[in-house]
N, CA, C and O of each residue as an XYZ file, in Angstrom:
472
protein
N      71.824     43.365    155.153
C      72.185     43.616    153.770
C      73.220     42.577    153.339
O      74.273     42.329    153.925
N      72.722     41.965    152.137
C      74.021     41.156    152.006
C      75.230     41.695    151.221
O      75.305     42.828    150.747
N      76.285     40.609    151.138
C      77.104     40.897    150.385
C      77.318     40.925    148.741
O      76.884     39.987    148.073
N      77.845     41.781    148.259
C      78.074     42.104    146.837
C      79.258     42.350    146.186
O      80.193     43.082    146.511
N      79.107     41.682    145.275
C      80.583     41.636    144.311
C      80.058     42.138    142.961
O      79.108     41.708    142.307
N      80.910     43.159    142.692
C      80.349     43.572    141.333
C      81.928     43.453    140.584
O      83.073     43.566    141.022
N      81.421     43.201    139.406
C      82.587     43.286    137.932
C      81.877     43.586    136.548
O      80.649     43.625    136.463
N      82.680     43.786    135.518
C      82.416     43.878    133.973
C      81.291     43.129    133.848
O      80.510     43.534    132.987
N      80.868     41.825    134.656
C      80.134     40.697    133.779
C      79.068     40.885    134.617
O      78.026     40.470    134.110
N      78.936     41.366    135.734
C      77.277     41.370    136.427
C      77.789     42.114    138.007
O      78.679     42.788    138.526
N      76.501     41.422    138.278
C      76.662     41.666    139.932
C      76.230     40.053    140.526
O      75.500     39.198    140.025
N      77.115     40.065    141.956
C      76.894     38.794    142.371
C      76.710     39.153    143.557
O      77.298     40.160    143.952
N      75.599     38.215    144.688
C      75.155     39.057    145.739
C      74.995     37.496    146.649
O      74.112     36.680    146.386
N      75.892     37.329    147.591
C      75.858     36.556    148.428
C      74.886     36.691    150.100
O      75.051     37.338    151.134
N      73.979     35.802    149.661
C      73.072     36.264    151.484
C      73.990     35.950    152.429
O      74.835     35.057    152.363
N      73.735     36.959    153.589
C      73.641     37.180    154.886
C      74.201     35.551    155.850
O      74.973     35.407    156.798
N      73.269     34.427    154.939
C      73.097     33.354    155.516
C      74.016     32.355    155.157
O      74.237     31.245    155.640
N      74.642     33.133    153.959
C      75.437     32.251    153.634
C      77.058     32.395    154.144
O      77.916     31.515    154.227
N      77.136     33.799    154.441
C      78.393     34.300    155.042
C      78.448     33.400    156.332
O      79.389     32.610    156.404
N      77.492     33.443    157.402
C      77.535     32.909    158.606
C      78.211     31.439    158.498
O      79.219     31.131    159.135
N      77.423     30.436    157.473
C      77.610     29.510    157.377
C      79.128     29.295    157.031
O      79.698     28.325    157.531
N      79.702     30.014    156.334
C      80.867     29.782    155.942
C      82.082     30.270    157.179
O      83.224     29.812    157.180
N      81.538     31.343    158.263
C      82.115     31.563    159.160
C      82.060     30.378    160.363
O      83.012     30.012    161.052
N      80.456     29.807    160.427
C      80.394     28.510    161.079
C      80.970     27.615    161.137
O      81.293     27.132    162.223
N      81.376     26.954    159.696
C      82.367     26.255    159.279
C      83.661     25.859    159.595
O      84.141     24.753    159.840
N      84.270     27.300    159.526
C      85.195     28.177    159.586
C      86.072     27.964    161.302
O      87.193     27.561    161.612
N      84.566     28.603    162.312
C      84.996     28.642    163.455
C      85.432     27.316    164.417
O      86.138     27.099    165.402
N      84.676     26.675    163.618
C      84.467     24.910    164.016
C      85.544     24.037    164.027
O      85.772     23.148    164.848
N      86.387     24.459    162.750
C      87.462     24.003    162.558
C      88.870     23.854    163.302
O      89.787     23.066    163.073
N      88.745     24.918    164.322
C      89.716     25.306    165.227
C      89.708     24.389    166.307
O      88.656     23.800    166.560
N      91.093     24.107    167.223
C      90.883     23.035    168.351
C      90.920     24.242    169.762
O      91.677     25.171    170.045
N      89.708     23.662    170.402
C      89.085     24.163    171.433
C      87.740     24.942    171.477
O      87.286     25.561    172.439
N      87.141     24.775    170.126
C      85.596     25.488    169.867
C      84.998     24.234    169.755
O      85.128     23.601    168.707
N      84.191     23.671    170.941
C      83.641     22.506    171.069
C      82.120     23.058    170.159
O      81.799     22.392    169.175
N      81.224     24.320    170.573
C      80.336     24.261    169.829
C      79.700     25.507    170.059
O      79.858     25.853    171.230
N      79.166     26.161    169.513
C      78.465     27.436    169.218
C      76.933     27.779    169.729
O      75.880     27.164    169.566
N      77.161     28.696    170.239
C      75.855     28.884    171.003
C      74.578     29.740    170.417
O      74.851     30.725    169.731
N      73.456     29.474    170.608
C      72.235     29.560    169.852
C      72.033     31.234    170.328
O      71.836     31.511    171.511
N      72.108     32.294    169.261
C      71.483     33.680    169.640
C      69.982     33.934    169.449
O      69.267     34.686    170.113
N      69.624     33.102    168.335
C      68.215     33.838    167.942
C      67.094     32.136    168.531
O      67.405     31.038    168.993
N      65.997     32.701    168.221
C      64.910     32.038    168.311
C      64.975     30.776    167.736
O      64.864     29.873    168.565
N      65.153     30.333    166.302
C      65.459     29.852    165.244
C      66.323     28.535    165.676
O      66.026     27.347    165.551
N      67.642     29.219    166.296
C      68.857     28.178    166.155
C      68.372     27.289    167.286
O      68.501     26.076    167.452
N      67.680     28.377    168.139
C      67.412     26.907    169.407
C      66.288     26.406    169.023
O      66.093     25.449    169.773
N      65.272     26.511    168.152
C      64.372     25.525    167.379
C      65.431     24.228    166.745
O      65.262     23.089    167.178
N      66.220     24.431    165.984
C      66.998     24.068    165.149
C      67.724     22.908    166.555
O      67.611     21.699    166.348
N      68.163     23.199    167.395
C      68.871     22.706    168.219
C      67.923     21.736    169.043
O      68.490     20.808    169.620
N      66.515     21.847    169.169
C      65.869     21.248    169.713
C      65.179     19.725    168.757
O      64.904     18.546    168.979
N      65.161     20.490    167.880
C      64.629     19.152    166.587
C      66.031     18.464    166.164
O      65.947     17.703    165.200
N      67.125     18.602    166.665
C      68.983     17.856    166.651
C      68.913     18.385    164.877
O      69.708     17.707    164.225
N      68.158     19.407    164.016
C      68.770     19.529    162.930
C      69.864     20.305    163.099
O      69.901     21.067    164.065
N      71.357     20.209    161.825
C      72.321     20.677    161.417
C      72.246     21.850    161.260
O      71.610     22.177    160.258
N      72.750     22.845    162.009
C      72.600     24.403    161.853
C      74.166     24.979    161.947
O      74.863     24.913    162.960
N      74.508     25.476    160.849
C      76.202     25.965    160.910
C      76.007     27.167    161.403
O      76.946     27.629    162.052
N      74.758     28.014    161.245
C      74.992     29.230    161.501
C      74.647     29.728    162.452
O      74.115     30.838    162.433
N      74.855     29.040    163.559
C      73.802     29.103    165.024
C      75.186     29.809    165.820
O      76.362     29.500    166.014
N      74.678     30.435    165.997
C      75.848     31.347    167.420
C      76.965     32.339    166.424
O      78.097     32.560    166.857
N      76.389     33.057    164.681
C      77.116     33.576    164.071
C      76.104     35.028    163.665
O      74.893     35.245    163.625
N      77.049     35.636    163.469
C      75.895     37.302    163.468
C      76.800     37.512    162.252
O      77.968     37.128    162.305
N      76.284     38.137    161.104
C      77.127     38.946    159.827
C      76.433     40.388    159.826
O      75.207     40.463    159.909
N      77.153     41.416    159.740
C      76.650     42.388    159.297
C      77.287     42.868    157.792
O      78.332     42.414    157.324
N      76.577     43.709    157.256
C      77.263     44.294    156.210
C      77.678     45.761    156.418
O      76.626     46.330    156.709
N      78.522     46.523    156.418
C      79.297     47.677    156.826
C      79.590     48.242    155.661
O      79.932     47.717    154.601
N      79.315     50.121    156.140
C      79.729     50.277    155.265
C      79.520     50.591    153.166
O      78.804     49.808    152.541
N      80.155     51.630    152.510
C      80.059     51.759    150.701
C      80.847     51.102    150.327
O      80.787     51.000    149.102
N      82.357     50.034    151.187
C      82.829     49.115    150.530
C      82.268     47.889    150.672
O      83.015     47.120    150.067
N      81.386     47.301    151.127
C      81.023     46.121    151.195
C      81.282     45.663    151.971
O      80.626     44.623    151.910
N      82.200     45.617    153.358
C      83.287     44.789    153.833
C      82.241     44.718    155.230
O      81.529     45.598    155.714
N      82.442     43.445    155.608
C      81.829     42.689    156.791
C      81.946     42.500    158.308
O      83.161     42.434    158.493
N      81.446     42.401    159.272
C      82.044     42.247    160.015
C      80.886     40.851    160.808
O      79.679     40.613    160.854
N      82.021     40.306    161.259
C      81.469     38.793    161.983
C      81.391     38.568    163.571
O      82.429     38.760    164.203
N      80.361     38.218    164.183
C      80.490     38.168    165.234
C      79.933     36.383    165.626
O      79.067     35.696    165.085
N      80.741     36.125    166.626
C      81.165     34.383    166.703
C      80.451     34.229    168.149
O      81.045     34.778    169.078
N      79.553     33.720    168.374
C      79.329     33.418    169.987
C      79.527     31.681    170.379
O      78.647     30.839    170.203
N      80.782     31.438    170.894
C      81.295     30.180    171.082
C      81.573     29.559    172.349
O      81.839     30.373    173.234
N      81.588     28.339    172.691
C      81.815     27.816    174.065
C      83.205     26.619    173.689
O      83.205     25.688    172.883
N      84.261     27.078    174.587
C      85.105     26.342    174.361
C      85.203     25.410    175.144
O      84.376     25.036    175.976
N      86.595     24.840    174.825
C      86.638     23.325    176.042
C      87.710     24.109    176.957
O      88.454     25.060    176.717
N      87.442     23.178    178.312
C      88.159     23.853    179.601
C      89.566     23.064    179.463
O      89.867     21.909    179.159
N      90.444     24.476    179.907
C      91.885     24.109    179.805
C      93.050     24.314    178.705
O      94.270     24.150    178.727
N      91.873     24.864    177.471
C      92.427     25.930    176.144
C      92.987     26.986    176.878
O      92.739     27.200    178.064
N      93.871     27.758    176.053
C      94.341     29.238    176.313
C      93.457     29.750    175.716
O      93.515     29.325    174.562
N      92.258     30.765    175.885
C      91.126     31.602    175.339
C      91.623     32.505    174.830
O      90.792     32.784    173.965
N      92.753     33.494    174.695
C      93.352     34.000    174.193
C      93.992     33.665    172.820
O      94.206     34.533    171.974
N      94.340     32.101    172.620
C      95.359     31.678    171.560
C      93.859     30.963    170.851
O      93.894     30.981    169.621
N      92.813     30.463    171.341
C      92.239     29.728    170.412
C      91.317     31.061    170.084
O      90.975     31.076    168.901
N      90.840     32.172    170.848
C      89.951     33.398    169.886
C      90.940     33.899    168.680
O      90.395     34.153    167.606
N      92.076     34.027    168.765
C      93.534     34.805    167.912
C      92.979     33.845    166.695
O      92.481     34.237    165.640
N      93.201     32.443    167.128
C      93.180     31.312    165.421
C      91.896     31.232    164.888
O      91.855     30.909    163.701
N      90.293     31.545    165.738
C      89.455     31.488    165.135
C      89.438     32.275    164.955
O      88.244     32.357    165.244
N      89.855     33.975    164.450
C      89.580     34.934    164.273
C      89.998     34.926    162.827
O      89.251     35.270    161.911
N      91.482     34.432    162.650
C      92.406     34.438    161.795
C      91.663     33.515    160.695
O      91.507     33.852    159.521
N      91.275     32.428    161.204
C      90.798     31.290    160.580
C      89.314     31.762    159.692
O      88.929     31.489    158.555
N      88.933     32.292    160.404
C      87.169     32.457    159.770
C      87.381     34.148    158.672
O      86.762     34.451    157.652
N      88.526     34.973    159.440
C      88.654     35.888    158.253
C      89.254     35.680    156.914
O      89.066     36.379    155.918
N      90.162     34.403    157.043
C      90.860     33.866    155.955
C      89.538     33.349    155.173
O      89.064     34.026    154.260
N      89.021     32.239    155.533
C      87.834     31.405    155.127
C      86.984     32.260    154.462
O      86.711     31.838    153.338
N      86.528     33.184    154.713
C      85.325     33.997    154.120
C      86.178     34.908    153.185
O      85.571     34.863    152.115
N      87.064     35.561    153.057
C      87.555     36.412    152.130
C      88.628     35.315    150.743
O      88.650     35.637    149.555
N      89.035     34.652    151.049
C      89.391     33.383    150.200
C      88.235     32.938    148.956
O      88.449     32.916    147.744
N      86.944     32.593    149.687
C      86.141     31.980    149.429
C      85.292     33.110    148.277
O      85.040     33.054    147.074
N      85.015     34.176    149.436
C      84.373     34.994    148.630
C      85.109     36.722    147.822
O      84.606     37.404    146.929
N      86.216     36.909    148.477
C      86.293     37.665    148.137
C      86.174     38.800    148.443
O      86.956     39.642    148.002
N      85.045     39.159    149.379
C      84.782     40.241    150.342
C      85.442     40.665    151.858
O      85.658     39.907    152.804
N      85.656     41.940    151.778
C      86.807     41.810    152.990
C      86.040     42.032    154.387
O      84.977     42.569    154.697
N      87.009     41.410    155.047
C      86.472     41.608    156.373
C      86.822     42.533    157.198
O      88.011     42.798    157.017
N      86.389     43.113    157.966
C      86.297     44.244    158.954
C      86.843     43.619    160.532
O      87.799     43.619    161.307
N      86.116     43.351    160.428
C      86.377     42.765    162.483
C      85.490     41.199    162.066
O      84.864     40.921    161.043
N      85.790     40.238    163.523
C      85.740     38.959    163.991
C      85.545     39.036    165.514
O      86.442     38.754    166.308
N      84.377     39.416    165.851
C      84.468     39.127    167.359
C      83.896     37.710    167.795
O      82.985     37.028    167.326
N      84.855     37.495    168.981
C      84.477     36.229    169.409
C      84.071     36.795    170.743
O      84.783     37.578    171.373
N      82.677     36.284    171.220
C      81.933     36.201    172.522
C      81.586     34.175    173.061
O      80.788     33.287    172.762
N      82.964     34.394    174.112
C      82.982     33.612    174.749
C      81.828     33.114    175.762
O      81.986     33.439    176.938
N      80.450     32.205    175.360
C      79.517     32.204    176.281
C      79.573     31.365    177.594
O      79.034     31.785    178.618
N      80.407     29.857    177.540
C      80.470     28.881    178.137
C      81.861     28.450    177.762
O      82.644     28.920    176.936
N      81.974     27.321    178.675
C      83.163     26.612    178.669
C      82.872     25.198    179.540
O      82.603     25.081    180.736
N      83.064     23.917    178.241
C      82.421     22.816    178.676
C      83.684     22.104    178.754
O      84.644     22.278    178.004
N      83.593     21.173    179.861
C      84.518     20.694    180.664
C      84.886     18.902    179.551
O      85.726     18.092    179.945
């Protein structure tokens, strides 16, 4: 289900696909998230043809009669980060990013640590 913003002047309804992307973005930005790992079918198509996929290793759900989201991050960091201090800033980072941007609040940010590349 995607996300929705309603006011006086309409309704505005952001896809599913676009949240990820902006969490992709988001998660990328942080030092020690070398790169994001492929959950569905799709991203490792995407990964195999070297096209640009932001939303590869990002899950959005929609939660919830308030709208509010919750994100799940599947990431491989670099070896020798504190995994603790860089999940804390991408957490912080990608809930800022998406509620800034859009407006919709966030719920939870899980990060699932898959790998760790040297």
């Amino acid at each position: 289900m995607p996300g929705l913003i309603v006011n006086d002047l309409g309704k505005i309804t952001l896809s599913d696909e676009l949240l990820a992307s902006i969490a992709g973005y988001a998660a990328m930005e942080n030092y020690g998230i070398v790169g994001m790992s492929a959950k569905k079918a799709s991203d490792t198509f995407f990964q195999l043809i070297g096209s640009e996929n932001n939303k590869r290793g990002v899950a959005v759900t929609t939660t919830g009669e308030d709208g509010s989201i919750d994100v799940d991050l599947y990431v491989t960091l670099m070896y020798g980060v504190s995994l603790p201090a860089v999940a804390e800033n991408a957490r912080r980072n990608v809930r800022y990013r998406i509620e800034e941007m859009t407006g919709l609040k966030v719920r939870n940010v899980n990060i699932h640590v898959e790998s760790i590349k040297v």
